[in-house]
N, CA and C of each residue as an Amber inpcrd file, in Angstrom:
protein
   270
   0.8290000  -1.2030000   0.0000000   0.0000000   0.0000000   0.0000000
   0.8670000   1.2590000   0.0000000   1.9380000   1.1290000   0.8170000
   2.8110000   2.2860000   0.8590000   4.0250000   3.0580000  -0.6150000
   3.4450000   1.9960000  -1.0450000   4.7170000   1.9530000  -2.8400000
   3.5470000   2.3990000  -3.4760000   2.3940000   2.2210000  -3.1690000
   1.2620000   2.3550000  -4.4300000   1.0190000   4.4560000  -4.1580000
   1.0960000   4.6670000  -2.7440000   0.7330000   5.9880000  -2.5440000
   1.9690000   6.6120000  -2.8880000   3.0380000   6.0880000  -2.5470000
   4.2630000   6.8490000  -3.1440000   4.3020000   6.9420000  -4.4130000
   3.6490000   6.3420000  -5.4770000   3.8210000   6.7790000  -6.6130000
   2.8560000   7.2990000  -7.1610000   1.7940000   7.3750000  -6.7940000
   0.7820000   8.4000000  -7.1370000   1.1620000   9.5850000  -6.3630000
   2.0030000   9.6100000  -5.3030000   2.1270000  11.1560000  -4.9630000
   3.6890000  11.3740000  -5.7860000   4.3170000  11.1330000  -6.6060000
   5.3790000  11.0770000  -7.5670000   4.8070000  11.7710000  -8.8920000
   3.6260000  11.4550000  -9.0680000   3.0960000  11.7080000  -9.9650000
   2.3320000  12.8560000 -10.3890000   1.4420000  13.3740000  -9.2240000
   1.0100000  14.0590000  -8.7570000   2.3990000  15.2380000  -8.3000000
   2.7710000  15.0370000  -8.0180000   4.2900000  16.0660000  -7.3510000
   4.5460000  16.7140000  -9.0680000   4.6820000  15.9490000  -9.7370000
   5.7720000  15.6010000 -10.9330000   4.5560000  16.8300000 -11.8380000
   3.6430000  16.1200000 -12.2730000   2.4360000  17.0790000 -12.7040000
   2.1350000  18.9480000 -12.2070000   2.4670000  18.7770000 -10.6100000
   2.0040000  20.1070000 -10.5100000   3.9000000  20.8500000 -10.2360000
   4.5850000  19.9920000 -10.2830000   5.7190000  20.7080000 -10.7210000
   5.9230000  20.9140000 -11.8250000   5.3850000  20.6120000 -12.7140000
   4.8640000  21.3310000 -14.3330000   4.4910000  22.7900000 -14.6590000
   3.6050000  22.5690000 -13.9160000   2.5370000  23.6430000 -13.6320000
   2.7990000  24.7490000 -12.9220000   3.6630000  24.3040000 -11.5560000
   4.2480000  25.1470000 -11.2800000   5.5910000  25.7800000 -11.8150000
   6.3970000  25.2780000 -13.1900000   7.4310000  25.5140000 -14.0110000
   7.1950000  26.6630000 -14.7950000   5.2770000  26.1470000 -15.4670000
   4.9900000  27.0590000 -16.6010000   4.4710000  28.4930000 -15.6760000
   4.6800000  28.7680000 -14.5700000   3.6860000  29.8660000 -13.8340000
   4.2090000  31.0910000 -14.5010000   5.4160000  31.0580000 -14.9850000
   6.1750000  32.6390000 -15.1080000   5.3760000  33.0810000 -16.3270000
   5.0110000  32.0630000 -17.2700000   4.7400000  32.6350000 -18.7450000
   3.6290000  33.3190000 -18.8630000   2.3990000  33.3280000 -17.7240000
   1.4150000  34.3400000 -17.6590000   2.2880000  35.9300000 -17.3100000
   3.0920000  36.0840000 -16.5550000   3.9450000  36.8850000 -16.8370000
   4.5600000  38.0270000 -17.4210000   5.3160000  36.8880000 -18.3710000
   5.8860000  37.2940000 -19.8950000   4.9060000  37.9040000 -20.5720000
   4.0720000  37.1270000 -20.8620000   2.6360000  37.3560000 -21.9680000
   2.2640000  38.6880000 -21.4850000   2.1090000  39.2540000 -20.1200000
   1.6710000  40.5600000 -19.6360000   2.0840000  41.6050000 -19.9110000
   3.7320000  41.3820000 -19.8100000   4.8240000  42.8110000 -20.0480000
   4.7910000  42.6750000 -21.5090000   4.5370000  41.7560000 -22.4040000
   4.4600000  41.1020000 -23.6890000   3.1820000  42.3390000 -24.1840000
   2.4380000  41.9710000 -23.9560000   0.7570000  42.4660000 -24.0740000
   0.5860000  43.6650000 -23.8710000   1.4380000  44.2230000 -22.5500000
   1.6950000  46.0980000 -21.9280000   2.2620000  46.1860000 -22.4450000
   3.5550000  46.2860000 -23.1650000   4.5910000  46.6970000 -23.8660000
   5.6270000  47.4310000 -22.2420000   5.4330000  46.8950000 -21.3540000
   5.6840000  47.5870000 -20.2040000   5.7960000  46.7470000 -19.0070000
   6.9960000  46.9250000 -18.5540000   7.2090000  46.1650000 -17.1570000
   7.7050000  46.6960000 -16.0610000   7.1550000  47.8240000 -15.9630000
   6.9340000  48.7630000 -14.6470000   6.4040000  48.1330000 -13.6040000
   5.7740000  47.4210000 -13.3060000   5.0330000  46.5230000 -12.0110000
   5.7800000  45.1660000 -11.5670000   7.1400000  44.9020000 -12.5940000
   7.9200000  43.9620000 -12.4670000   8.7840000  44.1580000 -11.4880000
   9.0850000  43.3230000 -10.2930000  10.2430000  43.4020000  -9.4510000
  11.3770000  42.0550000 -10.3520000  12.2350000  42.7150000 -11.2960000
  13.2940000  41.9890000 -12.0460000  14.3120000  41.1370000 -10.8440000
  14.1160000  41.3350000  -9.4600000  15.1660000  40.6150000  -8.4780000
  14.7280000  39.8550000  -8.0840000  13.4450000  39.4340000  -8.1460000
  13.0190000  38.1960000  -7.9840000  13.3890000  37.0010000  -8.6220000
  13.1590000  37.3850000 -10.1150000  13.5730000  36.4710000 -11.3190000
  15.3640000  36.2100000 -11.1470000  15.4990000  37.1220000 -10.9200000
  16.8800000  37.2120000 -10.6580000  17.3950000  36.4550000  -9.7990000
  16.8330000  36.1260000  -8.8560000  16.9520000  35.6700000  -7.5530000
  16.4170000  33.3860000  -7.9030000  15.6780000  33.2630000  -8.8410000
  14.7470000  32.3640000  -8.9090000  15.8800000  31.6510000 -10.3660000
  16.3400000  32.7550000 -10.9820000  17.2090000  31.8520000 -11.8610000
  18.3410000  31.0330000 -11.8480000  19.3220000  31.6480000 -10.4140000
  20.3220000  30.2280000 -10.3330000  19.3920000  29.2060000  -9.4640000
  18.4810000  29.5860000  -8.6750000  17.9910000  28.2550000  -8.0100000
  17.2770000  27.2350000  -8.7510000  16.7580000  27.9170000 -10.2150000
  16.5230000  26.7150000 -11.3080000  17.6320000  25.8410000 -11.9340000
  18.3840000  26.6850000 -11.9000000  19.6760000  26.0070000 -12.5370000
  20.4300000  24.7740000 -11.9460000  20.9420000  25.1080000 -10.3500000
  20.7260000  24.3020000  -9.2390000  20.4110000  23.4090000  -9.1960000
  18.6240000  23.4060000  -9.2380000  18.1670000  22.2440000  -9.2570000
  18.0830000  21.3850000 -10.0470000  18.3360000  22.0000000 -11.5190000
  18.3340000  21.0760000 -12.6410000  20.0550000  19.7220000 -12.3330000
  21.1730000  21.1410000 -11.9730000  22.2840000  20.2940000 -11.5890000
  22.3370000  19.0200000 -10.3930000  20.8540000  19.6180000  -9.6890000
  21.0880000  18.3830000  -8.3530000  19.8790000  17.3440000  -9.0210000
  19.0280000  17.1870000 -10.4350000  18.0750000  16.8590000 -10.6550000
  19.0920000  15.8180000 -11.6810000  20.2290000  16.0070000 -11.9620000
  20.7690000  15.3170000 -12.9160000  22.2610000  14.7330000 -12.3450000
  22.3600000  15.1140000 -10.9640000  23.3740000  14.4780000 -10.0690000
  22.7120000  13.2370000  -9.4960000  21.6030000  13.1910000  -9.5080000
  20.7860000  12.1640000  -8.9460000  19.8020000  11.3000000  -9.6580000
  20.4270000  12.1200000 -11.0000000  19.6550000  10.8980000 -11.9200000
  18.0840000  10.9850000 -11.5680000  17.3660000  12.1130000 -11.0290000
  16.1110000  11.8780000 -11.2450000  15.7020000  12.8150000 -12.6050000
  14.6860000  12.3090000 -13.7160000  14.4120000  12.9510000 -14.4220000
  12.7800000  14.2200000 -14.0190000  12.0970000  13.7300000 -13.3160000
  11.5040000  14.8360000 -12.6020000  11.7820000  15.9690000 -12.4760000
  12.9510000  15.8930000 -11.2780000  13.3530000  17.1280000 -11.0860000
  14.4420000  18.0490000 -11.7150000  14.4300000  17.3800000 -12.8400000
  15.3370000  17.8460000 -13.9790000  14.6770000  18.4060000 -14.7620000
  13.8540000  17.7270000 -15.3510000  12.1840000  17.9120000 -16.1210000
  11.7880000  19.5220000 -15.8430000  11.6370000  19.2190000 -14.9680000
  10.6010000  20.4190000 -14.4860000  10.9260000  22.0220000 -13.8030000
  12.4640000  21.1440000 -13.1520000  13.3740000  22.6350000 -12.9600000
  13.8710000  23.4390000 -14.5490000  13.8530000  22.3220000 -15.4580000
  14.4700000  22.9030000 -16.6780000  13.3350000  23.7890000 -17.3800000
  12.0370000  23.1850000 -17.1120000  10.9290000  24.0010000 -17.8540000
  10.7510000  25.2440000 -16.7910000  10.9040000  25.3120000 -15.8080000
  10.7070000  26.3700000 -14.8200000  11.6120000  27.5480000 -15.1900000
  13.3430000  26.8480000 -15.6960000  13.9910000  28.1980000 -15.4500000
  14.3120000  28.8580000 -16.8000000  12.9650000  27.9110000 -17.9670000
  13.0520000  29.0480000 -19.1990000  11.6280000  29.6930000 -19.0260000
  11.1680000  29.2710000 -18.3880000   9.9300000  30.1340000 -18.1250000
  10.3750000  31.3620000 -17.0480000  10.7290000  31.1950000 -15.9380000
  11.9600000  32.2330000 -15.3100000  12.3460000  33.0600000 -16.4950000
  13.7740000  32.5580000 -17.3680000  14.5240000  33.0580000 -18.4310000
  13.0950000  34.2450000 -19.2010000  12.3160000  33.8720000 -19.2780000
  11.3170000  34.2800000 -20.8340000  10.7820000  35.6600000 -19.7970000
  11.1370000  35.8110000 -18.6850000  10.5320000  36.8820000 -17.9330000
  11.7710000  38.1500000 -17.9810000  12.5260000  37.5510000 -17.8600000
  13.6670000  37.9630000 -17.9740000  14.1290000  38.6540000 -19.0560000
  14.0310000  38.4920000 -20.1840000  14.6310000  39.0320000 -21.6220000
  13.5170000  39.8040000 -21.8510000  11.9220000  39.7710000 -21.6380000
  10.9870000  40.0850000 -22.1400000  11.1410000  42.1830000 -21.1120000
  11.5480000  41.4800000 -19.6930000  11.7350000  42.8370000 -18.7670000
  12.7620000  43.6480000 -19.8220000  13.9590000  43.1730000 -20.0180000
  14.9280000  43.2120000 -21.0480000  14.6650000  44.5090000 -22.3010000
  13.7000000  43.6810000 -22.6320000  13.3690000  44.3000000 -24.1720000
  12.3810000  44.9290000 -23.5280000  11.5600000  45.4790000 -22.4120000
  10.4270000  46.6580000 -22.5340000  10.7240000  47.3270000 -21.4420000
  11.9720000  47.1400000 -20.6810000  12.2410000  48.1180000 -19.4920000
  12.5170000  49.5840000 -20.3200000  12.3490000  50.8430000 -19.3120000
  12.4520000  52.1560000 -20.0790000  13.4410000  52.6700000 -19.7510000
């Protein structure tokens, strides 16, 4: 019973660490859409991009593809906030 819940919560983990990867790109699309990223605090992202990186390195030191997976989709979604502040800061 205990292998069966561990992998539905693997799964479940794995899924909304997806989800939580793609969060930045509502974001992007905004300063994208304003032509303007005045309401952006850029040190956050700043702050959020080596810890994606990080994790991708401890996600592939350990041979899990999860947390490789999903840190990697996180820190171009991070990245895409980033270049977008980039190109519409004034």
């Amino acid at each position: 019973m205990l292998e069966s819940f561990a992998e539905i919560l693997g799964i479940v983990v794995t899924v909304y660490g997806v989800m939580m990867a793609v969060a930045n790109f509502p974001q992007a699309m905004k300063i994208i859409q304003k032509k303007s990223c005045d309401d952006v605090s850029i040190t956050t992202y700043l702050i959020l991009f080596p810890g994606t990186v990080f994790w991708i390195l401890y996600g592939i030191s350990i041979s899990n593809f999860p947390v490789t997976f999903t840190n990697a989709l996180s820190m171009i979604s991070v990245l895409s906030v980033i270049v977008v502040y980039l190109i519409y800061r004034k």
